[in-house]
FIBAVO-290906 format. One record per residue: x, y, z of N, C-alpha, C in turn; residue in three letters. Coordinates in steps of 0.02 Angstrom, whole numbers, padded with zeros to 5 digits, always signed. Each point is the difference from the previous one (the first is absolute). Example, Ala and Ser with C-alpha at 12.3 -4.5 7.8 and 13.67 -1.06 7.14 Angstrom:
# FIBAVO-290906
+00660-00284+00390-00045+00059+00000+00045+00060+00000ALA;-00018+00053-00036+00042+00059+00003-00039+00055+00037SER;
//
This chain:
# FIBAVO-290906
-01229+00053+01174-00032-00010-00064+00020-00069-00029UNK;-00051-00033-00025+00003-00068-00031+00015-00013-00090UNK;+00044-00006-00012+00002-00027-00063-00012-00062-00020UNK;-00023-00008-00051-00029-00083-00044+00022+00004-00070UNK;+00043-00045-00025+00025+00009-00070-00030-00061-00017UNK;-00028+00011-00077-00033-00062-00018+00017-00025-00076UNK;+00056+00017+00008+00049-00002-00075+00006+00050-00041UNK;+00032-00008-00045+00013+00049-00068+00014+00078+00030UNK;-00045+00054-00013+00002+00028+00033-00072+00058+00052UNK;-00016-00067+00004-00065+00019+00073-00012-00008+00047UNK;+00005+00038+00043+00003+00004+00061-00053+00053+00037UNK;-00003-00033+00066-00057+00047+00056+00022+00029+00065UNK;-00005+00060-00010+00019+00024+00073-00068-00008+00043UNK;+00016+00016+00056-00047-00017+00048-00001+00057+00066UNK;-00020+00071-00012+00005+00024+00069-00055-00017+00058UNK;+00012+00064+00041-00073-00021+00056-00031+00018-00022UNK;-00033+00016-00034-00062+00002-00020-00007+00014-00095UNK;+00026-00032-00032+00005+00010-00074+00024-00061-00016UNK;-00031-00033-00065+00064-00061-00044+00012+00034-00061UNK;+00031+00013-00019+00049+00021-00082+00013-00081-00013UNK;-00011+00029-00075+00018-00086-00065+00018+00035-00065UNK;+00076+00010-00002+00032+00010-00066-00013-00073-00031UNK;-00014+00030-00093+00008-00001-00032-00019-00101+00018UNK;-00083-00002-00007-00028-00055-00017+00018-00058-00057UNK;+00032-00059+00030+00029-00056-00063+00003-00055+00037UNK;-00075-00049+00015-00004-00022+00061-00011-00076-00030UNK;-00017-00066+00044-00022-00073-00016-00021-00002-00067UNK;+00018-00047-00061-00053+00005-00049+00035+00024-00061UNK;+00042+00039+00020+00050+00072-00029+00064-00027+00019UNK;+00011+00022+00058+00071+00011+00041+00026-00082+00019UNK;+00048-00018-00041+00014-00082+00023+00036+00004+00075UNK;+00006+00036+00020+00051+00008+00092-00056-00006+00051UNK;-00065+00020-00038-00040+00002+00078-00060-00052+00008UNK;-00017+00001+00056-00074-00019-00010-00063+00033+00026UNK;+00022+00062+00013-00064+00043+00031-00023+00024-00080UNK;-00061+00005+00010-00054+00029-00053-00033+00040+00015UNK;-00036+00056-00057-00026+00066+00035-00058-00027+00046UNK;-00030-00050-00001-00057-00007+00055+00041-00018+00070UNK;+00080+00020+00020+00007-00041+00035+00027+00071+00059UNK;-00023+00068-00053+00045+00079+00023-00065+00052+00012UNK;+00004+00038+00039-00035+00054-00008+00036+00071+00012UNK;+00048+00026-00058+00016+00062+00033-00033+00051-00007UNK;+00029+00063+00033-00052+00054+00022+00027+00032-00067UNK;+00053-00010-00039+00051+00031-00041+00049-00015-00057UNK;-00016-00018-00049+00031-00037-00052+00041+00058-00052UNK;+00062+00005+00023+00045+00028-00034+00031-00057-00073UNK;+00009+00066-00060+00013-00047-00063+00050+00033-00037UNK;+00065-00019-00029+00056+00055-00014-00003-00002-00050UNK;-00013-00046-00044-00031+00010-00069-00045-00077-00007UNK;-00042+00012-00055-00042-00059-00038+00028-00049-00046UNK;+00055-00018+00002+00015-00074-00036-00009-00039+00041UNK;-00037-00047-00034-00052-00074+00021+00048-00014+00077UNK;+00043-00026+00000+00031-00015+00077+00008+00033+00069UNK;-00012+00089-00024-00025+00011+00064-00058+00043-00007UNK;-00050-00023-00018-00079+00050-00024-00056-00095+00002UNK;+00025-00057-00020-00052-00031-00034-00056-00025+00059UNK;+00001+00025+00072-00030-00028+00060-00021+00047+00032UNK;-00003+00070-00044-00052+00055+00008-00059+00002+00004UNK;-00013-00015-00067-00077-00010+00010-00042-00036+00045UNK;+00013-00066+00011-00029-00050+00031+00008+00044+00081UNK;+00031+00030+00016+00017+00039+00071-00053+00041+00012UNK;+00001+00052-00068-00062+00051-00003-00066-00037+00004UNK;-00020-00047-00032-00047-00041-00018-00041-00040+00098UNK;+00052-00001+00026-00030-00029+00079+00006+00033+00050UNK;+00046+00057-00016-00011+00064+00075-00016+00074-00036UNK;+00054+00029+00033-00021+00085-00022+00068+00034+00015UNK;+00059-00031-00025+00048+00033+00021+00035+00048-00044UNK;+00035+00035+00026+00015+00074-00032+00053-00022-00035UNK;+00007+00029-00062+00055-00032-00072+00009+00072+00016UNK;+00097-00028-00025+00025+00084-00003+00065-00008-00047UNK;-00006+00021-00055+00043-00010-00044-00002+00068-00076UNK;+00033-00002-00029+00009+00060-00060-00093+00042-00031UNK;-00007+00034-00025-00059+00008-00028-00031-00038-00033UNK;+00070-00036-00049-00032-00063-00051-00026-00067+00051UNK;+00032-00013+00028-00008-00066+00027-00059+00017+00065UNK;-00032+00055+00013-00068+00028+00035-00058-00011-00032UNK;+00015+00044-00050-00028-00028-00062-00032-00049-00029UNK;+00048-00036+00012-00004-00091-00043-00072-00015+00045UNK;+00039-00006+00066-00034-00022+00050-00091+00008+00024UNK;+00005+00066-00014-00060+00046-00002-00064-00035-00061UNK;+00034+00014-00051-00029-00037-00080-00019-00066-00004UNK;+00070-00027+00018-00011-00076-00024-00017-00055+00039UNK;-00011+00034+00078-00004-00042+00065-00053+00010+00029UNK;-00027+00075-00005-00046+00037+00003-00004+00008+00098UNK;+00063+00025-00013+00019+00013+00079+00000+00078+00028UNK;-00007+00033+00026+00020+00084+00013+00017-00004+00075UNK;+00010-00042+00038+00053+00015+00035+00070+00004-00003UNK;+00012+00057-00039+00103+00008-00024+00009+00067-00003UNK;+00068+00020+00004+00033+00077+00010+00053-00017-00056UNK;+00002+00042-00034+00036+00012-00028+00101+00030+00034UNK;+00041-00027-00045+00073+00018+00061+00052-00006-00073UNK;+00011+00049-00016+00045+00004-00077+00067+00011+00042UNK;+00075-00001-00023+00056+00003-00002+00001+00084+00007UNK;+00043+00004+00083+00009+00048+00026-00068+00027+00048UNK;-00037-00024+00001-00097+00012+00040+00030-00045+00065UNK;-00037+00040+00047+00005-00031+00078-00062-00003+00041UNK;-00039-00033+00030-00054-00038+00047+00029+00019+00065UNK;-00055+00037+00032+00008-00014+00083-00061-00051+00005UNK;+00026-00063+00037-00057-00040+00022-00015-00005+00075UNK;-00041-00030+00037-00006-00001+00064+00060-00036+00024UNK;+00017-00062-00034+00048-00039+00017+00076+00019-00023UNK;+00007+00067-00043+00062+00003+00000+00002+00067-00086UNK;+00056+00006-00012+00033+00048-00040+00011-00045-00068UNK;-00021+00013-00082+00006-00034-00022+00044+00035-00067UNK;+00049-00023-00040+00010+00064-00070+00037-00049-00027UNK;-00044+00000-00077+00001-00025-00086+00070+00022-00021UNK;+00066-00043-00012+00053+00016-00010+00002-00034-00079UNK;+00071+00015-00034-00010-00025-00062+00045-00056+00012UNK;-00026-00054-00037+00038-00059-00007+00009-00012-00095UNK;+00057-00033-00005+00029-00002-00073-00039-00069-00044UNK;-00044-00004+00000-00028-00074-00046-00023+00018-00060UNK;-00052-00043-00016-00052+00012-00035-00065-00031+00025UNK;-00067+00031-00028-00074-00015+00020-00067-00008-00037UNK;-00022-00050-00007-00064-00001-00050-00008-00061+00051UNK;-00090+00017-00043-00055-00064+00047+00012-00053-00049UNK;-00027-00033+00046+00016-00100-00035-00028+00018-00064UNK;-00043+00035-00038-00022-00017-00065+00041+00062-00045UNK;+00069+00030+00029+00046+00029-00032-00033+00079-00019UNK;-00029+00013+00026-00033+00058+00005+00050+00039+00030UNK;+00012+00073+00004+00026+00058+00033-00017-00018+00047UNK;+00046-00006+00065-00003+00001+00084+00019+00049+00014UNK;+00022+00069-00003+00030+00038+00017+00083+00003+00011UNK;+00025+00027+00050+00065-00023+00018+00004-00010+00081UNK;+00051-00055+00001+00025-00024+00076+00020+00031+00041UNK;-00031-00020+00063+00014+00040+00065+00017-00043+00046UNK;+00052+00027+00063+00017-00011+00038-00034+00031+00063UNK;+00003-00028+00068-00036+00019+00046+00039-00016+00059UNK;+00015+00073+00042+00030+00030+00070-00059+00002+00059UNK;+00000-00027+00041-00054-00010+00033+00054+00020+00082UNK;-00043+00074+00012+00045+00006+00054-00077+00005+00075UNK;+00032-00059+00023-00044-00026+00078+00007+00038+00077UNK;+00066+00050-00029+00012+00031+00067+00048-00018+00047UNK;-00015-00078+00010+00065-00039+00054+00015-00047-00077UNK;-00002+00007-00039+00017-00060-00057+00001+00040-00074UNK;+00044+00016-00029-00007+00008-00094+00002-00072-00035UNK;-00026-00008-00037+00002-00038-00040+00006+00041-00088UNK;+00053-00048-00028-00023-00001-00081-00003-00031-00052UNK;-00039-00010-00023-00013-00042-00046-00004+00016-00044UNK;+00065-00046-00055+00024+00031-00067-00051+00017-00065UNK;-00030-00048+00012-00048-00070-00060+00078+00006-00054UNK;-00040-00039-00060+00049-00022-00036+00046+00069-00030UNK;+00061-00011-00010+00063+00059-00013+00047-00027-00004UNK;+00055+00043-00038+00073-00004+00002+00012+00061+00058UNK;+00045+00006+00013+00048+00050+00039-00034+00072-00021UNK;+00011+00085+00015-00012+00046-00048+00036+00055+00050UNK;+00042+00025+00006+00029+00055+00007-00033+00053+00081UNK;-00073-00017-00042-00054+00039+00080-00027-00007+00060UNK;+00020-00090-00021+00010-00024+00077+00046+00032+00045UNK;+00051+00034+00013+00033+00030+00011-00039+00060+00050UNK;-00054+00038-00050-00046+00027+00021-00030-00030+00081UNK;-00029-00056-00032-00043-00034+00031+00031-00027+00069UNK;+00052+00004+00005+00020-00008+00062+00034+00065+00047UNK;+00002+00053-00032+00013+00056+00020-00076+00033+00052UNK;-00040-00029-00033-00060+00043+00039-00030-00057+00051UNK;+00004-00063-00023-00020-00057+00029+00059-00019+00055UNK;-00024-00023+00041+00051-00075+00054-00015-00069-00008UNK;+00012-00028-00051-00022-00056-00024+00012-00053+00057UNK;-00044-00051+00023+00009-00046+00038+00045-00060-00037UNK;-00099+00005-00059+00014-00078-00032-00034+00013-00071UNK;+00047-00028-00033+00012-00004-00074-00026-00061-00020UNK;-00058+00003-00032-00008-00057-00050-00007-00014-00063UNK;+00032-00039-00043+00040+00025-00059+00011-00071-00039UNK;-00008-00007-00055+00001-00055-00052+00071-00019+00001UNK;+00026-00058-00008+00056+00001-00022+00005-00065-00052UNK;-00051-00020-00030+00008-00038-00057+00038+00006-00034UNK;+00012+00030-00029+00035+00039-00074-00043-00004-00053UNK;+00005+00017-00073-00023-00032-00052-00034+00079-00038UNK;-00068-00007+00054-00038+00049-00016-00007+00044+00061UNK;+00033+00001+00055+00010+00051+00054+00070+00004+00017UNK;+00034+00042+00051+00084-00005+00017-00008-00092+00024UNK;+00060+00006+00025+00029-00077+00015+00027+00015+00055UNK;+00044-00035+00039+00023+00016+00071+00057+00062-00017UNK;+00029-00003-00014+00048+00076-00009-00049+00070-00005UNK;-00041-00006-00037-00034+00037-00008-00046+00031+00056UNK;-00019-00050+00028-00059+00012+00074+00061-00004+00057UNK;+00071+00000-00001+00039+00026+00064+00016+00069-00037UNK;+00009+00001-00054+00011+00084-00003-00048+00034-00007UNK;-00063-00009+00006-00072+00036+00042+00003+00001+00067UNK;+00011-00037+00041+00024+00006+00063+00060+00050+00029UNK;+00023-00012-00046+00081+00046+00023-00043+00083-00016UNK;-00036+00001-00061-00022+00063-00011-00049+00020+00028UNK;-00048-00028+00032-00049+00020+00049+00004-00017+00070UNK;+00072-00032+00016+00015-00003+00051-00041-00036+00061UNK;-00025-00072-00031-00047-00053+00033+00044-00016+00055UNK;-00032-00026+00035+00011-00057+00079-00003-00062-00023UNK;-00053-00025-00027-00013-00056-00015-00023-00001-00063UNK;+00012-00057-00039-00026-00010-00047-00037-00077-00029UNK;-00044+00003-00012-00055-00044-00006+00000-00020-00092UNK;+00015-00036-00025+00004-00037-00073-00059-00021-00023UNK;-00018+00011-00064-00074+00007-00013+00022-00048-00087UNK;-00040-00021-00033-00003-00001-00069+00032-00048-00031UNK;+00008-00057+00046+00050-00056-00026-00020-00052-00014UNK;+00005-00053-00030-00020-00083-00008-00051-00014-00006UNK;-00021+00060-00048-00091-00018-00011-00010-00035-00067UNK;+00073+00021-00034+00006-00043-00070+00081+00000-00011UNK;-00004-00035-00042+00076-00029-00002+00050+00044-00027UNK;-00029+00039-00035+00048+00061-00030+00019+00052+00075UNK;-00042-00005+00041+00026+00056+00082+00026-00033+00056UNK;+00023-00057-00024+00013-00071+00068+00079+00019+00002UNK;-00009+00016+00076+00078+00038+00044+00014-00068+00058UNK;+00055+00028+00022+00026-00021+00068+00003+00014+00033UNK;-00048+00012+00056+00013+00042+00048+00046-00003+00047UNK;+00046-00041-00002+00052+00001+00055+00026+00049-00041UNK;+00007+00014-00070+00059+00052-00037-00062+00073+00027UNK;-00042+00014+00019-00021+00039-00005+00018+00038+00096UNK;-00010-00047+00053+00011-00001+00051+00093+00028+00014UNK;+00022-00036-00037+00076+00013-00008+00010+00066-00003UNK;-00034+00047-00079+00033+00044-00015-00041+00051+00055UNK;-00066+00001+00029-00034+00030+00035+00052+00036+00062UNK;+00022-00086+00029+00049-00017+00058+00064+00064+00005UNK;+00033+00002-00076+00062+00008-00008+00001+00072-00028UNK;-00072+00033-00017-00007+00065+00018-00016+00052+00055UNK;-00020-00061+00045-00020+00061+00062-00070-00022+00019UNK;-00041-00036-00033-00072+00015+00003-00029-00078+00033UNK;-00060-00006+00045-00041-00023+00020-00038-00062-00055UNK;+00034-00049-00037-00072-00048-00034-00062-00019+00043UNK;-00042+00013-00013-00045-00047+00005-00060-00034-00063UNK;+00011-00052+00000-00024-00056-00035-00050-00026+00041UNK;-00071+00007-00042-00059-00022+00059-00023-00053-00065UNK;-00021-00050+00022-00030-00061-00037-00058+00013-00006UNK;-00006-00041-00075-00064-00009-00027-00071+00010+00043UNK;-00050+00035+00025-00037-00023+00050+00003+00008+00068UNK;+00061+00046+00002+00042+00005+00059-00020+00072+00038UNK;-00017-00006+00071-00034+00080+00020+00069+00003+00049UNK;+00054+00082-00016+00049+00021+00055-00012+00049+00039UNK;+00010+00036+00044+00008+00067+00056+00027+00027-00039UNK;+00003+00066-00025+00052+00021-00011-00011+00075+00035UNK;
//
């Protein structure tokens, strides 16, 4: 399976036969990248909540293919209404998807959520994507919460990908003690240096990764890995 991180926190998996695209914030938007939605076609646009940075490269997605949005009722919704899209499923906190390509279940993540014009977004979700030879999870934005704990009890987490800005999500302490609690392999850093208030070091982040036990990986701007 192919990963592509294209800053902040969006990224594309890539199986044999499926592309997944969390949480759209692309060229135009996203100062880390330079791919633009005319430049993607996924089969699958996952969204963990609707504040402008990972929702604002939705539409324009819906607008040139037909790909399946899968995110809270509200943010189906949005999509449905204001995009005038109906390819989307609905996936609320604690709801699980069997897809052709894999096992999917709406976990709770600790933020907050409204659409760019401050409207009710519902609330934030996180997403466990289990592939069979691969789990993946993906936090979206959060602090730490007690149920991760959970979440690695039923899961075999491979690879963790997880904000570690700070500010307005955990910070690196925070996203190694998600790891320690869901018991990652690897962990993949999401949510940083997109503005000056979330600008880290990642050697301090590699360090503490290092010096707990766990796997960094740091994929660049634009950057497609194996994982």
């Amino acid at each position: 399976m192919d990963l592509t991180y294209f800053g902040h926190a969006t990224f594309q998996l890539e199986t044999d036969t499926h592309t997944l695209l969390f949480d759209p914030f692309l060229a135009g938007n996203n100062p880390h990248t330079k791919t633009g939605p005319s430049d993607l076609d996924p089969d699958v646009i996952f969204v963990s909540h609707p504040h402008a940075d990972h929702f604002l490269d939705t539409e324009a997605l819906t607008q040139q293919g037909d790909p399946l949005v899968i995110g809270t009722f509200e943010v189906i919704t949005h999509v449905q209404e204001e995009f005038g899209h109906e390819t989307v499923h609905p996936l609320n906190e604690g709801g699980s998807l069997d897809m052709p390509w894999g096992h999917i279940e709406a976990v709770h993540a600790r933020h907050t959520a409204s659409f760019p014009d401050g409207s009710y977004g519902g609330v934030p979700i996180g997403f466990v994507l289990d592939f069979g030879d691969l789990t993946v999870y993906y936090t979206g934005d959060t602090a730490p919460f007690m149920e991760m704990e959970w979440i690695g009890e039923n899961y075999d987490i491979d690879v963790l990908l997880a904000p570690i800005g700070d500010v307005v999500t955990m910070g690196i302490p925070g996203t190694i003690h998600t790891a320690t609690m869901v018991d990652a392999d690897t962990i993949v850093p999401l949510h940083y240096d997109t503005f000056p208030f979330i600008e880290v070091d990642l050697d301090d982040f590699e360090e503490a990764a290092d010096n707990a036990g766990f796997e960094p990986l740091v994929v660049d701007f634009d950057e497609t890995v194996e994982l």
